[in-house]
DRENVOTOR-683647 format. One record per residue (C-alpha): x, y, z. Coordinates in steps of 0.5 Angstrom, whole numbers, padded with zeros to 4 digits, always signed. Last residue first. Layout:
XYZ ...
END
This chain:
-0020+0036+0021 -0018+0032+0014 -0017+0025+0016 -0013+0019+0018 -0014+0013+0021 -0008+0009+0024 -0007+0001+0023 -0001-0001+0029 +0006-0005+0029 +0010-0007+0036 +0016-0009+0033 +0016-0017+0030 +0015-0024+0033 +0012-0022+0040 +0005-0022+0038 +0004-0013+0039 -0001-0012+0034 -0005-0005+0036 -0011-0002+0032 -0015+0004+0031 -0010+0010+0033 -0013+0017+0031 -0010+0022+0026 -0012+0029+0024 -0010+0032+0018 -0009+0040+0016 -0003+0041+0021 +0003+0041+0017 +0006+0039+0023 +0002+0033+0026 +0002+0030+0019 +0009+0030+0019 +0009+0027+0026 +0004+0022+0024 +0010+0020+0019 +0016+0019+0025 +0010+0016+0030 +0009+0011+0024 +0016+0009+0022 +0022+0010+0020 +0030+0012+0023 +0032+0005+0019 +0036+0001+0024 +0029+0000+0028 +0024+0001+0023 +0018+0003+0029 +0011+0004+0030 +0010-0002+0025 +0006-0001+0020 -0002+0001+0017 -0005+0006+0015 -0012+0007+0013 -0013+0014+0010 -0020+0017+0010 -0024+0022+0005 -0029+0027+0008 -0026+0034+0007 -0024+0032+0002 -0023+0026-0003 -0016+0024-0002 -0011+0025-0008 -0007+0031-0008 -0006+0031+0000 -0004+0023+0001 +0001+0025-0005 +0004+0030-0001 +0004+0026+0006 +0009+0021+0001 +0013+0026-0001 +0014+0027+0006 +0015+0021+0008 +0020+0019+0003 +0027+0021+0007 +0024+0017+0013 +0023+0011+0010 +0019+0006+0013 +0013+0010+0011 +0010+0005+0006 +0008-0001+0011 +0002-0002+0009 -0004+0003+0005 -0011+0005+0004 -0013+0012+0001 -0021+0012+0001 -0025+0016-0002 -0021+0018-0007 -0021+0025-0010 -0025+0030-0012 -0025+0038-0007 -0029+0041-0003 -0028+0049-0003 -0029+0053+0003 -0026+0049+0008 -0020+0046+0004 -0018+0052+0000 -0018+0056+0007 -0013+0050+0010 -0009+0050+0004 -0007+0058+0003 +0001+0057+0006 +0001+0050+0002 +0001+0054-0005 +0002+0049-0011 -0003+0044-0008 -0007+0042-0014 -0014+0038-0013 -0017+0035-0018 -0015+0027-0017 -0014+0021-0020 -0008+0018-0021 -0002+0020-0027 -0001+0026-0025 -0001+0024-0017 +0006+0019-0020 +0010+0025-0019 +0014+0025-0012 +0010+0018-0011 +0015+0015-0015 +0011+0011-0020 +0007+0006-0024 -0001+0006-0023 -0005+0000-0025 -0012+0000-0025 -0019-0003-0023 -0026+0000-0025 -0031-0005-0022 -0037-0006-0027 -0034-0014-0025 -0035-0014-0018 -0036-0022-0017 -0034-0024-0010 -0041-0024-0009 -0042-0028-0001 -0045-0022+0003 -0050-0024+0008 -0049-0018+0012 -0044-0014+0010 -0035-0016+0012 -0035-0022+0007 -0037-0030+0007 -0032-0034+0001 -0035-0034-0006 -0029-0039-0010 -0024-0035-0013 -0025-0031-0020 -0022-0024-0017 -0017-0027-0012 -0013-0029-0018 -0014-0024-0022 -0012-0019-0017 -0006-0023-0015 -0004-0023-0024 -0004-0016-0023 +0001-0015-0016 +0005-0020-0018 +0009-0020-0025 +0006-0013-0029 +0005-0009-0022 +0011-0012-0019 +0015-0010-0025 +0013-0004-0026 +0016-0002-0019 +0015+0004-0015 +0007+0001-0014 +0000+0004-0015 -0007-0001-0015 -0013+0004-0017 -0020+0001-0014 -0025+0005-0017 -0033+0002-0015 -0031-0001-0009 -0036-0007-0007 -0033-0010-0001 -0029-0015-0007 -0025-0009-0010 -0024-0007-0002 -0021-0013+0000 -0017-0014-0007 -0014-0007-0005 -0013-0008+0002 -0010-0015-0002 -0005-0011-0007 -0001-0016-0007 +0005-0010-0008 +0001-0004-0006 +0005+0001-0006 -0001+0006-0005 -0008+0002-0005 -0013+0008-0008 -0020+0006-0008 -0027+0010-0010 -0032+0008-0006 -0039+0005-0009 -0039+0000-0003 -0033+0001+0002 -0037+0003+0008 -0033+0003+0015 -0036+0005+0022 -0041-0001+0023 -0037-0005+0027 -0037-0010+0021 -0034-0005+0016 -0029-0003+0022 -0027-0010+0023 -0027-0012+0016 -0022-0005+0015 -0018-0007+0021 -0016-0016+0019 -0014-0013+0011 -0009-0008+0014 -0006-0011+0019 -0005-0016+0013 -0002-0011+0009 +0001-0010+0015 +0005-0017+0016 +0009-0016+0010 +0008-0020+0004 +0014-0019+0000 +0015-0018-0008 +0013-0010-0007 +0020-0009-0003 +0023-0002-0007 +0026-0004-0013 +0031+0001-0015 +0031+0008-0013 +0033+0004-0005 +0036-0003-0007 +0032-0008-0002 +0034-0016-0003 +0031-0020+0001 +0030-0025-0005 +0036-0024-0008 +0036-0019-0013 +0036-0021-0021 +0029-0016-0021 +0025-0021-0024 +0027-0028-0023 +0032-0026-0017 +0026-0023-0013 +0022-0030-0015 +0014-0029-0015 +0009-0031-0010 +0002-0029-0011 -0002-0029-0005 -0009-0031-0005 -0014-0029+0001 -0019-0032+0006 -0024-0029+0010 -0030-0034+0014 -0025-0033+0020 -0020-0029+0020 -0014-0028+0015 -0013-0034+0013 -0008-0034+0006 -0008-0039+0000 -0002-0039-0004 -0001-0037-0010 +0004-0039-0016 +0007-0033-0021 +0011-0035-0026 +0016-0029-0030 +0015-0030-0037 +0008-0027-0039 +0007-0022-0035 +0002-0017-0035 +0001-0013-0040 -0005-0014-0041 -0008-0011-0035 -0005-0004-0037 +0000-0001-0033 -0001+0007-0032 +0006+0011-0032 +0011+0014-0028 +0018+0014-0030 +0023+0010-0027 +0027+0015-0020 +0032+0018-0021 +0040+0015-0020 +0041+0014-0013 +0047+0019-0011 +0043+0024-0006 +0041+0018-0002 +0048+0017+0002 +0047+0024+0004 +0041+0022+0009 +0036+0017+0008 +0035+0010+0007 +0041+0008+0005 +0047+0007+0000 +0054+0007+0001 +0056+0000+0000 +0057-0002+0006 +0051+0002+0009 +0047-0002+0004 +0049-0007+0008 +0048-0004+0015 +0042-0001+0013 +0039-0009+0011 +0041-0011+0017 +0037-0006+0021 +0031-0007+0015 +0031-0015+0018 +0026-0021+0014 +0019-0023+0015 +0015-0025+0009 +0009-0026+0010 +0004-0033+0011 +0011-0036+0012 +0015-0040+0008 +0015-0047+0008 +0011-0049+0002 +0016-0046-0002 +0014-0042-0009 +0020-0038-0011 +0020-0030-0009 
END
């Protein structure tokens, strides 16, 4: 995305329109349709170095309340993935060069719950799934996390927007933060990597030591043995595909610390036009039955669907 003073703090851009094209051309979100993309890209770990040294990544300031500011990284879709900057291509490139509001969401709750004394994310370890700006992440990075892994589809959001937004937002001046009298920004014994992937396999990659090959005995596994794993599992605007959802849940079990591990999730309760959405993914979780899930915010602004930061752990 092309640097512009007039465009919005996050991008807004219509996925019911976006499946009415695909549709023309035969891909989707779901259903049959999916059955011909190609597979999806290797997984692997991308290294800080290898960011990019061709694509211009601008920053712009953003204000998320008040005494808190992040910088967003902007890059051109066409640039990078020759697309158009509201280009969405399923197996291809997966949005990760837009801001959505979620992530911001994201970013707004997790403060709240650190002031209201019911979040601490010092010392924990940090997994943002399709993390794009990767701003939760950021936040969390600059809270004292001691791992903060960054996962994204796409490689190319990874070396051109998500690593150079993290180095941008690591040596910004000191701005308050969430803990009393907390001003440090410098978090330098921070463990921060970068992850590749479809969820489908990239949990081989990421740090985890639980392996869920029999669903049927999890539940017993979980209460008599507990398990490494993320801390914190934090993720925006992931679930608008209903044909990820369940590899997207797996994932989520592979990688979360238990039994005391949570899931911040934040996105719109419905994706009009594309079947996704919060309540289709809490019906996943509801299903399989070993999580729970407890709603912590609600932004209904009138100028997108009603969105909404979900709480998930295990029971």
């Amino acid at each position: 995305m092309a640097a512009n003073a007039e465009k919005p703090e996050a991008e807004k851009f219509s996925l019911s329109s976006l499946w009415s094209s695909q549709n023309q051309s035969g891909l989707g979100f779901f259903g049959s349709s999916e059955k011909s993309l190609a597979p999806p890209p290797p997984c692997f770990e991308v290294l800080p170095s290898e960011v990019s040294s061709t694509v211009k990544c601008t920053t712009d300031s953003v204000n998320l309340s008040e005494g808190l500011a992040l910088l967003k990284g902007r890059v051109s879709t066409h640039e990078v993935f020759a697309l158009s900057n509201s280009d969405l291509v399923p197996g291809k490139y997966e949005g990760g060069l837009k801001l959505w509001e979620g992530s911001l969401d994201l970013v707004k709750t997790l403060r709240a719950e650190i002031q209201d004394g019911r979040l601490s994310l010092t010392g924990k370890s940090i997994l943002e799934l399709g993390c794009g700006h990767g701003l939760p992440g950021i936040f969390a990075c600059l809270e004292g996390a001691s791992v903060i892994h960054f996962q994204d589809f796409n490689a190319e959001v990874l070396q051109c927007l998500t690593i150079p937004n993290v180095n941008a937002n690591l040596r910004k001046e000191p701005v308050q933060l969430s803990t009393t009298n907390a001003t440090e920004r410098n978090n330098s014994d921070a463990e921060v990597r970068f992850f590749a992937g479809d969820w489908s396999e990239v949990h081989q990659y990421l740090l985890h030591l639980r392996d869920i090959e029999d669903e049927n005995s999890l539940g017993l596994r979980l209460e008599q043995h507990p398990t490494a794993g993320y801390d914190v599992i934090l993720m925006a605007e992931t679930v608008y595909s209903i044909s990820s959802l369940q590899n997207l849940y797996a994932l989520i079990k592979k990688c979360l610390s238990c039994p005391h591990g949570v899931v911040y999730m934040a996105a719109k309760k419905h994706y009009f036009g594309v079947g996704g959405g919060t309540r289709q993914f809490l019906s996943v979780v509801a299903k399989d039955g070993v999580m729970v899930s407890n709603l912590i915010a609600e932004v209904a602004d009138g100028s997108s669907n009603v969105r909404e930061v979900w709480k998930l752990s295990f029971k």
